[in-house]
C-alpha positions as CSV (number, residue, x, y, z in Angstrom):
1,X,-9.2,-10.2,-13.6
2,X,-7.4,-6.9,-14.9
3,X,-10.1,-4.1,-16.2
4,X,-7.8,-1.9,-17.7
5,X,-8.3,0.1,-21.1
6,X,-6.3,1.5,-23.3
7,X,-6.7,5.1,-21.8
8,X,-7.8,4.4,-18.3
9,X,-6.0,2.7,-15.4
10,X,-6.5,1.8,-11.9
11,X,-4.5,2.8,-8.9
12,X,-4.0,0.1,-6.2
13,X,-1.7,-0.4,-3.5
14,X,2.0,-1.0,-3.8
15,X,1.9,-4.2,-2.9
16,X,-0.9,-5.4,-5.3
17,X,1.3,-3.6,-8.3
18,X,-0.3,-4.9,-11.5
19,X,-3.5,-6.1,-10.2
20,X,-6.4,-4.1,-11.2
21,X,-9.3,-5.2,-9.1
22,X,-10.4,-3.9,-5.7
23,X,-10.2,-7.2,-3.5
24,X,-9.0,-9.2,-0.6
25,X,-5.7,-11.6,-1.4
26,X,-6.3,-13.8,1.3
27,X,-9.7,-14.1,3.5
28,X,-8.0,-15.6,6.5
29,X,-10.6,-15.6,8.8
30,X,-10.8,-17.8,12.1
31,X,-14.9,-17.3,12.7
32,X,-14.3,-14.8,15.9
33,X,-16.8,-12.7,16.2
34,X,-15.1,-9.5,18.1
35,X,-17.9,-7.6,21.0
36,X,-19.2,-4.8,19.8
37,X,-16.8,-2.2,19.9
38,X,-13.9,-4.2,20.7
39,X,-11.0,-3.6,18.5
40,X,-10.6,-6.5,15.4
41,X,-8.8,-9.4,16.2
42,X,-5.6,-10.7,14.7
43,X,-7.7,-12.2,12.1
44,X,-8.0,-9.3,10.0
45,X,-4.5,-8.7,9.4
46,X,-4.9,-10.9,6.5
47,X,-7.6,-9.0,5.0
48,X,-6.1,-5.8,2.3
49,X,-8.6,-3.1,1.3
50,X,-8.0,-1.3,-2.2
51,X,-8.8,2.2,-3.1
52,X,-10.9,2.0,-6.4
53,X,-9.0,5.2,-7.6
54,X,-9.5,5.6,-11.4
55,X,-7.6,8.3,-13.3
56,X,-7.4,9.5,-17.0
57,X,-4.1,8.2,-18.8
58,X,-2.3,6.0,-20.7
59,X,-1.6,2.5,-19.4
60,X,1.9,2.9,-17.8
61,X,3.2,2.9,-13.7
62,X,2.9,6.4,-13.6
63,X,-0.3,8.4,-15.5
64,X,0.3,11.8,-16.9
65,X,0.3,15.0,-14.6
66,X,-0.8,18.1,-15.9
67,X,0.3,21.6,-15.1
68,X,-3.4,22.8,-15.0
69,X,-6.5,20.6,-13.9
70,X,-8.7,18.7,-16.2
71,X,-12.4,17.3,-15.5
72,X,-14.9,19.4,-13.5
73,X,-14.6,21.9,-11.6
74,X,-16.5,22.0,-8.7
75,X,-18.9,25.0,-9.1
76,X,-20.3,22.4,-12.1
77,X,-20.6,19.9,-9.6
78,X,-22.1,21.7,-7.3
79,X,-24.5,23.1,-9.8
80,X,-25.3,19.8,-11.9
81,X,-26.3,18.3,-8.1
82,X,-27.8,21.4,-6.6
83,X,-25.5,22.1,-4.0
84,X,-25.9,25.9,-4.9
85,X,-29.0,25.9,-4.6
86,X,-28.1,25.0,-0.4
87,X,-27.6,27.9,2.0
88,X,-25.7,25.8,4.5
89,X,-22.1,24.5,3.9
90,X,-21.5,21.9,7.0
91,X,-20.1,24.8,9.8
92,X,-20.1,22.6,12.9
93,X,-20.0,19.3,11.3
94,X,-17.0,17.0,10.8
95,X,-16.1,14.7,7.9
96,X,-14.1,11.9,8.5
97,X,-11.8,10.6,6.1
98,X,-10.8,7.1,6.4
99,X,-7.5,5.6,4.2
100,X,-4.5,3.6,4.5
101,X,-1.1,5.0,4.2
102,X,-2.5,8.8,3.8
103,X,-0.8,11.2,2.7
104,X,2.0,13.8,4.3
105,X,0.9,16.7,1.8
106,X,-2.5,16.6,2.1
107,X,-2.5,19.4,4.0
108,X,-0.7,21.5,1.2
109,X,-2.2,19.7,-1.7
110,X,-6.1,21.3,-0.2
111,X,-4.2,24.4,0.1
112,X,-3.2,24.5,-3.7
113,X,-7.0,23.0,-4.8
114,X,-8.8,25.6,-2.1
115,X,-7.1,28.4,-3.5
116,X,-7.4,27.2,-7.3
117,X,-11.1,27.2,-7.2
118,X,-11.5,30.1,-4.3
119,X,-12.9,27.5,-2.1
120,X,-12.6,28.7,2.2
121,X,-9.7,27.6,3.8
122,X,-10.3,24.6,5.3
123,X,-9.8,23.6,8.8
124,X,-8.5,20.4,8.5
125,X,-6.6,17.8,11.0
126,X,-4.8,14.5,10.5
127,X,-5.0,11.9,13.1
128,X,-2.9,8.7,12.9
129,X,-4.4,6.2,15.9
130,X,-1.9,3.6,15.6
131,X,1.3,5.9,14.9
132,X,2.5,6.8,11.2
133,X,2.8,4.5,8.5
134,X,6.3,3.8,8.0
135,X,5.9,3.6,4.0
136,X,4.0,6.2,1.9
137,X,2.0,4.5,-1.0
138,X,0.9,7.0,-4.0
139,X,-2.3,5.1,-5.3
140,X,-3.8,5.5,-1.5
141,X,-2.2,9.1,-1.6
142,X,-4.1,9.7,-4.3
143,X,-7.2,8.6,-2.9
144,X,-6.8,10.8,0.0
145,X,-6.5,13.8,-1.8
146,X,-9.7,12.7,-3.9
147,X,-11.0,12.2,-0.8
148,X,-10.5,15.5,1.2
149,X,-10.6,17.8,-1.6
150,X,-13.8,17.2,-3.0
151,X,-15.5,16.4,0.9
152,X,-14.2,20.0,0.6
153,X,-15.4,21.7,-2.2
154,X,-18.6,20.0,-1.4
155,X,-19.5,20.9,2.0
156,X,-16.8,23.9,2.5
157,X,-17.4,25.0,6.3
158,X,-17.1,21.6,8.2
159,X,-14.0,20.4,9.0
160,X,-12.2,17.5,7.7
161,X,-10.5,14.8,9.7
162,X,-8.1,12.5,8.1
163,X,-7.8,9.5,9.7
164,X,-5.1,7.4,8.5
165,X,-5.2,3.7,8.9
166,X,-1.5,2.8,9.3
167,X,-1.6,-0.3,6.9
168,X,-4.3,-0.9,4.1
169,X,-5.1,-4.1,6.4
170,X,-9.0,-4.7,7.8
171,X,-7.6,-4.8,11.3
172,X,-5.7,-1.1,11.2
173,X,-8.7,0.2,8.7
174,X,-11.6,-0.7,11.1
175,X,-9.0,0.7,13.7
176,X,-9.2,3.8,12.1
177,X,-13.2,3.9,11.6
178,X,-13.9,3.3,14.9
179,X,-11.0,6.2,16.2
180,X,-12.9,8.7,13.4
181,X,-16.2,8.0,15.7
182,X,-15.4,7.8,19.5
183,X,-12.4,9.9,19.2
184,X,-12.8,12.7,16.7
185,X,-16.7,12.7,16.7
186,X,-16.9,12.9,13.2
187,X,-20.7,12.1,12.5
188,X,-20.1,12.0,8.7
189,X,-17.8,9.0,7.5
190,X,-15.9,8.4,4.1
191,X,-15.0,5.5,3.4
192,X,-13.2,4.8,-0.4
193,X,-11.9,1.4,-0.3
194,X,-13.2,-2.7,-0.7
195,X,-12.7,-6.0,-0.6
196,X,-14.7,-9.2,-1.7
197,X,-17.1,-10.2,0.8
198,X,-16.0,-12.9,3.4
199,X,-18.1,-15.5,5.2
200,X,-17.6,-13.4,8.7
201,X,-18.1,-10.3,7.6
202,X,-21.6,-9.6,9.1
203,X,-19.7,-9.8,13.0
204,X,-18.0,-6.8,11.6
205,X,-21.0,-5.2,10.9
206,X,-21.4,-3.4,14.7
207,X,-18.5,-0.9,13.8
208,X,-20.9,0.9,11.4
209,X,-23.6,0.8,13.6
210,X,-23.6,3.8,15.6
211,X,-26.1,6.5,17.1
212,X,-26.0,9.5,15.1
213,X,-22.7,8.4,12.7
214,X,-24.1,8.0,9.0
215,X,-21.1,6.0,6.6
216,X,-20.4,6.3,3.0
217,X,-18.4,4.0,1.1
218,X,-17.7,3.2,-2.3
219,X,-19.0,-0.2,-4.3
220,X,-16.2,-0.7,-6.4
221,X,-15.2,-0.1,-9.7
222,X,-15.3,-3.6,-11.6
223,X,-19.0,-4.1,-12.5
224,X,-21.0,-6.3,-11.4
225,X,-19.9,-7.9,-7.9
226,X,-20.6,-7.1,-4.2
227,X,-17.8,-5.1,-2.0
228,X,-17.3,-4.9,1.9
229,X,-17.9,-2.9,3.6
230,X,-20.5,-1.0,1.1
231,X,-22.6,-4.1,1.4
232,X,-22.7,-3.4,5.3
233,X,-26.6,-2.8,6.2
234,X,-25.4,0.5,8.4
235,X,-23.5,1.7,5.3
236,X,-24.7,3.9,2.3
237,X,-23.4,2.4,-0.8
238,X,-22.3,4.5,-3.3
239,X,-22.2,3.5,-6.8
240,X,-21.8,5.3,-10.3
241,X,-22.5,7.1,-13.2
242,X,-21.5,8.7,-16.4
243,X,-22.0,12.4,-15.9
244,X,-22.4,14.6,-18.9
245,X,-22.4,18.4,-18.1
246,X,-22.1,21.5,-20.1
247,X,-19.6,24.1,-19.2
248,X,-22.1,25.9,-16.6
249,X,-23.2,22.7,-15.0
250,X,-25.9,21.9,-16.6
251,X,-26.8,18.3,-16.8
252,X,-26.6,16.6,-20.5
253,X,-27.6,13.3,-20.0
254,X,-26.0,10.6,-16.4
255,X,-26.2,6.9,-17.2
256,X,-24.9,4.0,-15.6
257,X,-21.2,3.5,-15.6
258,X,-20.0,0.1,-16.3
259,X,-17.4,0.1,-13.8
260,X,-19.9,0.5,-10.8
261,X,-20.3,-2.2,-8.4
262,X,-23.1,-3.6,-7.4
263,X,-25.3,-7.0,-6.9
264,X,-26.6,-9.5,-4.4
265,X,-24.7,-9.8,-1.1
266,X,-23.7,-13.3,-0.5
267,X,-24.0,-13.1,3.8
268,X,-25.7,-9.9,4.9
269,X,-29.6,-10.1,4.8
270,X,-32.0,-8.1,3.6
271,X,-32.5,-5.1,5.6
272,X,-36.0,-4.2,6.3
273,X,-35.4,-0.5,4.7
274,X,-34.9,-2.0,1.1
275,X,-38.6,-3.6,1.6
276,X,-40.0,-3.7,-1.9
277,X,-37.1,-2.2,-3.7
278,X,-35.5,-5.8,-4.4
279,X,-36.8,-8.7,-4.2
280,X,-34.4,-11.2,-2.8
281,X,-33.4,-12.0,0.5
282,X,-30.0,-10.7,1.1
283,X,-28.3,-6.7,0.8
284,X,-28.4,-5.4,-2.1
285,X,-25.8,-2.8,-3.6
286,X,-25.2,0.2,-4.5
287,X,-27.5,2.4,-2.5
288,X,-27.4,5.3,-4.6
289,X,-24.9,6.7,-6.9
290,X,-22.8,9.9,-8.0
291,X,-20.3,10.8,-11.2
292,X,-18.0,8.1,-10.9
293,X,-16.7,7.7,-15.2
294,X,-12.8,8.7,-15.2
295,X,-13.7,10.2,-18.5
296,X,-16.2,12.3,-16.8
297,X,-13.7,12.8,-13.5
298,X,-12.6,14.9,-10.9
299,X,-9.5,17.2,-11.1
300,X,-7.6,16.4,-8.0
301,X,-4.1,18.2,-6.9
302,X,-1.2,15.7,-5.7
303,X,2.5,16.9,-5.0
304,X,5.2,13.8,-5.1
305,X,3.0,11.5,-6.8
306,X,5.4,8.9,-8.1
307,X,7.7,11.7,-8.3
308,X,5.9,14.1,-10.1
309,X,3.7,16.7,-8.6
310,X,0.7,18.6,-10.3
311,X,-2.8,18.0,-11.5
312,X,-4.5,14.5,-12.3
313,X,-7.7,13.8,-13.8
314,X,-9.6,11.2,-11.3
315,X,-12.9,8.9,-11.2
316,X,-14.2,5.7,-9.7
317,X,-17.2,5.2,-6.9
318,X,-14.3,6.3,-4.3
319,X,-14.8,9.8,-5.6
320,X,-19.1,9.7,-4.8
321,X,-18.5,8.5,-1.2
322,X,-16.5,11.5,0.4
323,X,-19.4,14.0,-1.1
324,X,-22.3,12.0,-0.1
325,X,-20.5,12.3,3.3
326,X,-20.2,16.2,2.6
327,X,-23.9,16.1,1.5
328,X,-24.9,14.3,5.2
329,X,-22.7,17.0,7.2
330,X,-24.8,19.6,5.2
331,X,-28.0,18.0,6.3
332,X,-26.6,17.3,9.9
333,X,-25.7,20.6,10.2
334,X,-28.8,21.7,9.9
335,X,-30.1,19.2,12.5
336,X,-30.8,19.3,16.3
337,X,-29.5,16.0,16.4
338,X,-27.4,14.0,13.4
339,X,-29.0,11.3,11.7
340,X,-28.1,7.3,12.7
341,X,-28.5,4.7,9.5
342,X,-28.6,7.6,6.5
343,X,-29.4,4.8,3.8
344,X,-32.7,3.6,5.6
345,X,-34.2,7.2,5.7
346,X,-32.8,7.6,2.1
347,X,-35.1,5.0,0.8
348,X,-38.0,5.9,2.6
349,X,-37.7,9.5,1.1
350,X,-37.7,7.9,-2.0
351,X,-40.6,5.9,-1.1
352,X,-42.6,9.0,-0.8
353,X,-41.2,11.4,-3.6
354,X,-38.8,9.8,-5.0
355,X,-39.0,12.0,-8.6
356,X,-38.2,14.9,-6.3
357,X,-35.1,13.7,-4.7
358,X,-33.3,11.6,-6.8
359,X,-32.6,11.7,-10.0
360,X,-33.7,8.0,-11.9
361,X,-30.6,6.7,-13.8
362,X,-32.4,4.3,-16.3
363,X,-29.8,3.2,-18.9
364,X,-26.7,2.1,-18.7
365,X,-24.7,-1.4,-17.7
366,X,-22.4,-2.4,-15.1
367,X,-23.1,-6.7,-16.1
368,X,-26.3,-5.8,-14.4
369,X,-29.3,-3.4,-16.5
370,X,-29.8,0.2,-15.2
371,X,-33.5,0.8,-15.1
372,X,-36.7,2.5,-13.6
373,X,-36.5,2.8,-9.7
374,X,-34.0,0.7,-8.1
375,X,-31.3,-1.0,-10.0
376,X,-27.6,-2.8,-9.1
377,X,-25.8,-0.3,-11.0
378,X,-27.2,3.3,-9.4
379,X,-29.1,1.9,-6.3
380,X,-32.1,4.8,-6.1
381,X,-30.2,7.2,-8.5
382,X,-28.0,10.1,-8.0
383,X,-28.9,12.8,-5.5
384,X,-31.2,15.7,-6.8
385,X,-29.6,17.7,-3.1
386,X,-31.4,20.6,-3.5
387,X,-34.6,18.9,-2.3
388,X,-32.9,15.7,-0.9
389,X,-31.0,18.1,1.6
390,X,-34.2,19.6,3.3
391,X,-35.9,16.2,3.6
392,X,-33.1,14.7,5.1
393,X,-33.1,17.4,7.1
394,X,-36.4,16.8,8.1
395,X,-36.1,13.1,8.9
């Protein structure tokens, strides 16, 4: 099951060492359905999340660190998606980040990355609801340093909360989402990490339905196949794409990336929103989609990272979710009141100007064909945020 190249490999938990692909070890469910709101039940120990952290290297425990960063920046991010061409940048809104493990220098890490790129300081907290992890993990570290730096560069006057589950299991993880939203109050919430779908999953599903709380999460980073929680109906799945830019920002060409995840849901049904996008009767994944190629990545600062500190070239759909959660706190922010279920209102702006808003990704393979309008590979397309942003905004 490995998906591992020559020059690319995939981060994953300690305890999954070797494996390569984002899924659960053992299902392990007893049928409970938990009330809503009610915190998961021993069941979910069982259940291990992976962060579908992808990162430019050879093949080897520990990939090269650089001195200086590699990938893009973020003022060519910002430009190829139209984020410049925003006057807000999320003051008053609050990202949540949601990982295993965390990280203890993540603080220090968006220092080093803020001040590289003369991004704001960021106000930035760290919240640990069930107590500390008592083992630090790199590959999650990693991930939350994606995570928080490029929710940052992003959307650079909200503040970030790092939420750390204090094991990578679905019981501490869903622990953690529901802390980020009755706790902290975060209205925006990332969430870069999987596993395979299970035959309970759906009596889950009321921890991402909340009142004015939009999720993100990524859809994996093995091609074709179905990831939980992305495939949650109250969650915006984000899948990817090769992005090529010139050196102002400028887009080249984005085309499906073969890693993205994406297909037919095996439990969750058809939400209404999707209406005449697909045509079967269950979820369908991604949502939409973002830069997610390695070998078009994100530069992402990481001190202590398997021993070595510096700069590390990173991709994978984990990397689109934490901006699309930026993106929301830039349209929240401009809001009287935040939006509930972002991916329903996403579809219906495409439904009425969708050329506007998004941009088509039409080539391409994950297993499944990129195409015109909606596909398993890119969902609606990549966000075109200059004009997404205001009719979000307006929704």
């Amino acid at each position: 099951m490995n998906h591992v190249s020559t020059s690319v490999s995939l981060l994953v938990a300690a305890l999954f060492t070797g494996s390569s692909w984002i899924g659960v070890l053992a299902q392990g469910q007893s049928g409970t359905t938990p009330a809503a709101d009610r915190a998961p039940g021993p069941d979910t120990d069982a259940i291990e999340a992976r962060p579908p952290v992808w990162v430019r290297g050879p093949v080897v425990a520990t990939p090269f660190l650089a001195t200086s960063p590699g990938g893009y920046n973020p003022t060519q991010i910002r430009h190829a998606y139209g984020f410049d061409q925003i006057s807000g940048n999320g003051a008053g809104q609050t990202i949540a980040i949601v990982d295993a493990y965390g990280n203890p220098n993540v603080v220090n890490d968006l220092t080093v990355f803020s001040s590289t790129y003369g991004l704001p300081a960021a106000s930035i907290s760290v919240y640990y609801p069930k107590g500390k992890p008592s083992v630090t993990n790199s590959g999650w570290a990693l991930e939350t340093n994606l995570d928080v730096q490029w929710a940052h560069a992003i959307a650079p006057g909200a503040k970030i909360a790092v939420v750390v589950a204090k094991s990578a299991s679905l019981s501490d993880l869903l622990g953690a989402v529901d802390y980020a939203v009755k706790t902290v109050g975060a209205k925006q919430v990332s969430m870069s990490w999987g596993g395979s779908e299970f035959s309970s999953e759906a009596s889950y599903d009321s921890h991402f339905n909340k009142t004015g709380v939009s999720f993100f999460a990524s859809s994996g980073d093995n091609g074709a196949g179905v990831m939980w929680p992305a495939c949650v109906p109250y969650v915006v799945a984000v899948g990817g794409t090769t992005l090529q830019l010139d050196s102002a920002g400028n887009i080249i060409s984005e085309t499906a990336w073969s890693g993205s995840g994406g297909g037919v849901s095996a439990y969750e049904a058809k939400p209404s929103w999707q209406g005449s996008w697909q045509s079967t009767t269950k979820r369908t994944v991604p949502d939409v989609s973002y830069n997610a190629d390695p070998y078009t990545g994100f530069p992402v600062y990481i001190t202590n990272y398997n021993g070595s500190t510096g700069w590390i070239m990173v991709g994978g759909t984990s990397a689109g979710a934490p901006q699309w959660a930026a993106q929301q706190a830039l349209v929240n922010a401009a809001r009287t009141t935040s939006l509930s279920n972002t991916a329903s209102a996403a579809y219906s702006i495409a439904g009425s100007n969708y050329a506007a808003d998004f941009r088509d990704i039409t080539s391409g393979s994950n297993g499944y064909a990129a195409g015109a309008g909606y596909d398993y590979v890119t969902g609606l397309g990549s966000p075109k945020s200059a004009a997404l942003v205001p009719a979000l905004i307006a929704k």
